[in-house]
C-alpha positions in Angstrom: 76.4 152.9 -17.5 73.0 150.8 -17.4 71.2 151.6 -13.9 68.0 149.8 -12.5 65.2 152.0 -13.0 64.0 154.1 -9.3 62.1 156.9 -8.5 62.2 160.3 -9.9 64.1 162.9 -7.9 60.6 164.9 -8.6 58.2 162.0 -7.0 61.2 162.0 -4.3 60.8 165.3 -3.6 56.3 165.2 -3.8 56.5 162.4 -1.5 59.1 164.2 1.2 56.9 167.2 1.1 54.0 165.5 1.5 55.5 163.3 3.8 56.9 166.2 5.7 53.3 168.3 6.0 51.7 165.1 7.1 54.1 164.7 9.9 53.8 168.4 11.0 50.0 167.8 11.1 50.5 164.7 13.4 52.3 167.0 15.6 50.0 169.4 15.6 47.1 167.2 16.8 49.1 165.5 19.2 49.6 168.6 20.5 46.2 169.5 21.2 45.6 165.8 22.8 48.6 166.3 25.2 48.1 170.2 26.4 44.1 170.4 25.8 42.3 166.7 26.1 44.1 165.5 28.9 42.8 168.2 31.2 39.2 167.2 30.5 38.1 165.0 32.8 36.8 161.3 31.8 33.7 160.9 34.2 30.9 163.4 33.8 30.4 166.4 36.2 27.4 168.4 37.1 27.4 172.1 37.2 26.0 174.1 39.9 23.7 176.6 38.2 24.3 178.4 40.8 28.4 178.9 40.5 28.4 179.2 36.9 26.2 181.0 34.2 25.7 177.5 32.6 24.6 174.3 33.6 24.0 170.8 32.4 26.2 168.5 31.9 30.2 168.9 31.2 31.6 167.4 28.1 33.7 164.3 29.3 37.5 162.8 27.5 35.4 160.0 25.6 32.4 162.1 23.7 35.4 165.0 22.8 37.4 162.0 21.3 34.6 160.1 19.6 34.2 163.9 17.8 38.1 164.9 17.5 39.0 161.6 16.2 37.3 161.7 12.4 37.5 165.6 11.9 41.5 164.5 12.7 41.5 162.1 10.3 39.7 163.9 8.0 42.9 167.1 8.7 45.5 164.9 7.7 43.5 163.6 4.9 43.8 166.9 3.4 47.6 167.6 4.7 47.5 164.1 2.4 46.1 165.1 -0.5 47.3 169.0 -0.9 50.9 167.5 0.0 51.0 165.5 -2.7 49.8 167.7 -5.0 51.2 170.8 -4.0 54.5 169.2 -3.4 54.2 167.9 -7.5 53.6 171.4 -8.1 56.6 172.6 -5.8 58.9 170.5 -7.1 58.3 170.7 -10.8 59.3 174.6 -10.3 61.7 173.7 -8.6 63.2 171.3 -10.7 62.5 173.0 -14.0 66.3 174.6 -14.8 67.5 171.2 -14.0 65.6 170.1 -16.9 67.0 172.5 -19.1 70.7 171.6 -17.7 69.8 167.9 -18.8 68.1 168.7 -22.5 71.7 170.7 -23.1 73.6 167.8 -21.5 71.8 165.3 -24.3 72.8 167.9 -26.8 76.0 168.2 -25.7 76.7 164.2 -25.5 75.4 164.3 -29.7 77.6 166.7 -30.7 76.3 169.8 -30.6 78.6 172.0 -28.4 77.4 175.1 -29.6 74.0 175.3 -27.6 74.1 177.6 -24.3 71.6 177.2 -21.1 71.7 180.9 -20.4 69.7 180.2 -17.4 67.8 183.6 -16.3 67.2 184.5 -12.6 69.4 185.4 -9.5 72.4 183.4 -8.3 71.6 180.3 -6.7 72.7 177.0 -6.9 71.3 175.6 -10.4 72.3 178.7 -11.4 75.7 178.4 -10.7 75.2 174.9 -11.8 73.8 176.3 -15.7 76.6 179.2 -15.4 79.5 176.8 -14.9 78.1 174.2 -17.5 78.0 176.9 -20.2 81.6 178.0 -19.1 82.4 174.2 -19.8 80.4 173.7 -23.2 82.3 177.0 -24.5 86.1 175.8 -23.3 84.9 172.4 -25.0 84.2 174.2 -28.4 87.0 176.6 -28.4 89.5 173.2 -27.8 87.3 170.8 -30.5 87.4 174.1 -33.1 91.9 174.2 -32.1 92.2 170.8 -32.3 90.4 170.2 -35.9 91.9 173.1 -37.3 95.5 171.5 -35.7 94.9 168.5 -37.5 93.6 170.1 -40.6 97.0 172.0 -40.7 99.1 169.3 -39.4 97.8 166.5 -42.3 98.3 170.0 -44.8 101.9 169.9 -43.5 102.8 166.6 -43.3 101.6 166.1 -46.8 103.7 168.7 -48.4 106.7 167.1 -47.9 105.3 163.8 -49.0 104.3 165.4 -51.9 107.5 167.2 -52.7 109.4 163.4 -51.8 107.1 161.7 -54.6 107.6 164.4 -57.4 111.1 164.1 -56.8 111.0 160.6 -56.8 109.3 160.6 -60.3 111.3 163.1 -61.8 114.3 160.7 -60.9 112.6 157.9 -62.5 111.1 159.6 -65.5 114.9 161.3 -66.5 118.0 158.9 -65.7 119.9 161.4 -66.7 119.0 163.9 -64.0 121.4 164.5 -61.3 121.2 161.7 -58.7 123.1 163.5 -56.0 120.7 166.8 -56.4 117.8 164.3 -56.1 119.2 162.9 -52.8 120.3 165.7 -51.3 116.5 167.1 -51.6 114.8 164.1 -50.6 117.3 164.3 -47.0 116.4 167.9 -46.8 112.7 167.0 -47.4 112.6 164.1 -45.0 114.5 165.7 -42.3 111.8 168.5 -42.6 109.2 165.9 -42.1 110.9 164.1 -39.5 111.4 167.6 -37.3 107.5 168.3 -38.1 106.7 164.6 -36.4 109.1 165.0 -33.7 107.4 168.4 -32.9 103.7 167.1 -33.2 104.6 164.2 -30.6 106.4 166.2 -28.5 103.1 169.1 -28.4 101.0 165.8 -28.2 103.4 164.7 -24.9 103.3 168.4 -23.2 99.0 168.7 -23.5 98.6 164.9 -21.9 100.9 166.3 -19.1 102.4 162.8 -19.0 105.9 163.5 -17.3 108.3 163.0 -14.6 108.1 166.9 -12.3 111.3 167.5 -10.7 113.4 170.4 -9.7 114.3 172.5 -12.2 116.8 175.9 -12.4 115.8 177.8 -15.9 119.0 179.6 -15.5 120.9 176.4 -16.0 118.3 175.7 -18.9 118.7 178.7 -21.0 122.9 178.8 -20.6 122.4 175.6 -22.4 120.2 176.4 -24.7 122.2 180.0 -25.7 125.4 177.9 -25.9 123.7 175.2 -27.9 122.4 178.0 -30.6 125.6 180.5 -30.3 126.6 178.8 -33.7 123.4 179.9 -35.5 123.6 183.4 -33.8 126.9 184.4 -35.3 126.1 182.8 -38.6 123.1 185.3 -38.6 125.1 188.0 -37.1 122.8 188.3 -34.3 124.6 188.8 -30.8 123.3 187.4 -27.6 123.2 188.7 -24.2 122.4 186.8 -21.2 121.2 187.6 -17.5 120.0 184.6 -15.5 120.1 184.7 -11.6 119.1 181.2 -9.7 115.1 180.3 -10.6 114.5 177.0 -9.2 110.4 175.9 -10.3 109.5 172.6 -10.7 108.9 170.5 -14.1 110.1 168.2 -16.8 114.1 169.1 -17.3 113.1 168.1 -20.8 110.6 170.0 -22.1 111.6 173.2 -20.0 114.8 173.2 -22.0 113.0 172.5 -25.3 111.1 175.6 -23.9 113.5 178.4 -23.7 115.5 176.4 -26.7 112.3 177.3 -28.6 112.5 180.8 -27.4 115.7 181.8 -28.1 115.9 179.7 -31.7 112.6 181.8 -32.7 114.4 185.1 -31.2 117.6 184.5 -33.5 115.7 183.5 -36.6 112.9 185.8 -36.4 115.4 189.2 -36.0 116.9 191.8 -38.3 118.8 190.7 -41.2 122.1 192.0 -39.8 123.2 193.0 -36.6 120.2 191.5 -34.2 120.3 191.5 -30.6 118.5 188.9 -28.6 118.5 189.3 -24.6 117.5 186.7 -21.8 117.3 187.5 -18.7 116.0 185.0 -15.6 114.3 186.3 -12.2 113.1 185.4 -9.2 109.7 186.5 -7.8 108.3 185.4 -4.1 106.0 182.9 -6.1 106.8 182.5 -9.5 110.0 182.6 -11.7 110.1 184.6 -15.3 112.2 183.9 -18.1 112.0 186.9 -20.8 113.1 186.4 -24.6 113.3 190.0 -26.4 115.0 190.2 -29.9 115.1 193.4 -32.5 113.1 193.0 -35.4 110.5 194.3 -37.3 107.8 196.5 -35.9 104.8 194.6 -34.8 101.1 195.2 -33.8 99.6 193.4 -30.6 97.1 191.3 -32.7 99.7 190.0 -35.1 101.6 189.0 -32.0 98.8 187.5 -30.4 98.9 185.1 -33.8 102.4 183.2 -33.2 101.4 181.0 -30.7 99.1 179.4 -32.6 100.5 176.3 -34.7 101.4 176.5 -37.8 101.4 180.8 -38.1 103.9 181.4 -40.0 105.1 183.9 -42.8 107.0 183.3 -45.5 110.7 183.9 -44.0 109.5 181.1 -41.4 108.6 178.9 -44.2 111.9 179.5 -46.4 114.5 180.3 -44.3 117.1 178.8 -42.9 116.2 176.9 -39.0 112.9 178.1 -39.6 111.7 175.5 -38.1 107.9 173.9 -38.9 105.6 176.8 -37.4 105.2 175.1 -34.1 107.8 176.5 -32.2 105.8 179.1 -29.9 102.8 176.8 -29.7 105.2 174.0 -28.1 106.2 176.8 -26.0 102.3 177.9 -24.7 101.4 174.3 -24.8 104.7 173.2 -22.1 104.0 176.2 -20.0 100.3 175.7 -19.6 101.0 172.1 -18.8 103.5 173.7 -15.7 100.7 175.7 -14.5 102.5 179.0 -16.1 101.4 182.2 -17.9 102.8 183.0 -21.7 102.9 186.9 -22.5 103.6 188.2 -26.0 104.8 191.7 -26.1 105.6 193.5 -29.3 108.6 196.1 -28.6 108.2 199.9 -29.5 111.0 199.8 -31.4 110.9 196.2 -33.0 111.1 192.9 -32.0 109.1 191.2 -29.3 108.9 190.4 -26.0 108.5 187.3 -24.7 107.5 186.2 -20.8 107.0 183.3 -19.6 106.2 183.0 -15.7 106.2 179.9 -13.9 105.3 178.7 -10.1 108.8 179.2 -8.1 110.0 176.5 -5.7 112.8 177.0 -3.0 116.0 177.8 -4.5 118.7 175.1 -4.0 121.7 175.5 -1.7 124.2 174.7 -4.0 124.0 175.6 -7.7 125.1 172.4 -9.7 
């Protein structure tokens, strides 16, 4: 945005100092002209020698001007002068971590988020200023770091099936006598995979923008539907379900809520013991916030490898090969939808297997009648 050029904020500041001493110094002097001059008198007196221990002639209004007057001038000469250059001083010091702010603000605009202000001194308010820039600069690199290495394993993903389409493609073209219906049946299996891996990317691309319609929502509702929708995959896995919801009315997009606890329990089923799994969901009601917990059996995990699954694209080789394994961005849609409904995602690994899943959103009133 092009401005007109004006004055610095440190001439501003020179020039109300200045400004300010020299009007303090007015004050002053008028001061002594209105409680001292005025009681002298203005026509000359004679002093009885014998009254007082002096004599002569008293000083009269005029002659104590005609002397106050230049040595004034001469006062706020000075206030003047030592305003303006003490203020330049003042104000310099002042002004010095606000320079700093502005050099990291220049580095910041060309790219370089990795510089820090690290302002030293006690609290005040360019300190808070530095502080809270330096918290920004560091959520600004953390997000530019996820989002490269997102796209880096997003373009990795999406060309894999790309690749696997072409080299099935020439393999059908280099060998007419290769099975055309194997060849078809791959590429559909292939492109579905890539189809599910766009769907997903648009809809994590939709829940970060935050770009829906919020309306009453009850998760309880959500995750019979979603447990319902999946009981197929469960007993073809031989993994049982059990379900506790009670009425947990929040607010949000109906949409991505359900593709929310859909996510959960698809990842609880898949990701479970090879036979006989459980998987348990259970909906509550707190005084401010609702929770929805996913647990499942499963294999013994550590806190940091749990930590892992949110992140897109973590996956391990059953995820990758298996079955409704889905495209690795399952939990990561999940995070990403409930950060964009102002929630909190826990990951819990079970001490006997599995995890624990928690998601706790902001609660609304709870409807009269349950539709």
């Amino acid at each position: 945005m092009d401005r007109a050029p004006g004055l610095s904020v440190r001439l501003k500041l020179t020039l109300s100092y200045a400004g300010f001493l020299m009007l303090a110094g007015a004050l002053l002097l008028a001061a002594v002209w209105v409680f001292l001059l005025r009681y002298v008198p203005d026509r000359a007196m004679l002093i009885n020698p014998d009254d007082k221990p002096t004599n002569g002639v008293f000083p009269i209004r005029s002659v104590l001007l005609d002397v106050f007057a230049p040595r004034a001038a001469a006062v706020l000469a000075f206030l003047l002068v030592f305003g303006l250059v003490g203020g330049w001083m003042l104000a310099g010091r002042m002004l010095a971590p606000l320079t700093r702010i502005t050099g990291a603000t220049r580095m910041a605009t060309n790219g370089s988020l990795s510089h820090r202000i690290r302002l030293p001194g006690r609290k005040d308010e360019f300190r808070e200023l530095a502080d809270a820039f330096d918290a920004m600069l560091a959520q600004l690199e953390a997000h530019v770091a996820e989002q490269r290495r997102f796209a880096a394993n997003a373009s990795h993903e999406l060309r894999t099936p790309l690749a696997i389409s072409k080299a099935l493609l020439d393999v059908a073209r280099t060998d007419p006598n290769h099975d055309a219906g194997d060849v078809i049946d791959r590429l559909h299996a292939v492109n579905s995979r890539a189809i599910n891996l766009t769907e997903a990317l648009l809809l994590l691309s939709r829940a970060n923008q935050r770009t829906f319609t919020r309306e009453p929502v009850d998760l309880s509702l959500l995750v019979e539907e979603s447990t319902e929708t999946l009981l197929p995959l469960a007993e073809k896995r031989g993994v049982t379900i059990e379900a506790s919801c009670d009425i947990t009315s929040t607010i949000g997009s109906q949409a991505l809520l359900l593709q929310l606890t859909t996510n959960l329990v698809h990842n609880a089923i898949v990701h479970n013991l090879p036979e006989q799994g459980s998987v348990w969901v259970n909906t509550s009601a707190c005084p401010k916030t609702v929770v929805l917990t996913v647990e499942n059996t499963g294999e013994k995990l550590t806190p940091e490898l749990a930590s892992t699954f949110t992140q897109p694209f973590q996956r391990g080789t059953e995820r990758i090969h298996a079955d409704h394994a889905g495209v690795g961005l399952g939990l990561a849609i999940v995070k990403t939808i409930t950060h964009a409904h102002k929630g909190t995602l826990t990951l819990t690994p079970r001490s006997a297997g599995g995890i624990r899943i928690t998601v706790e959103l902001p609660a609304t009133a709870p409807h009269a009648d349950r539709q």
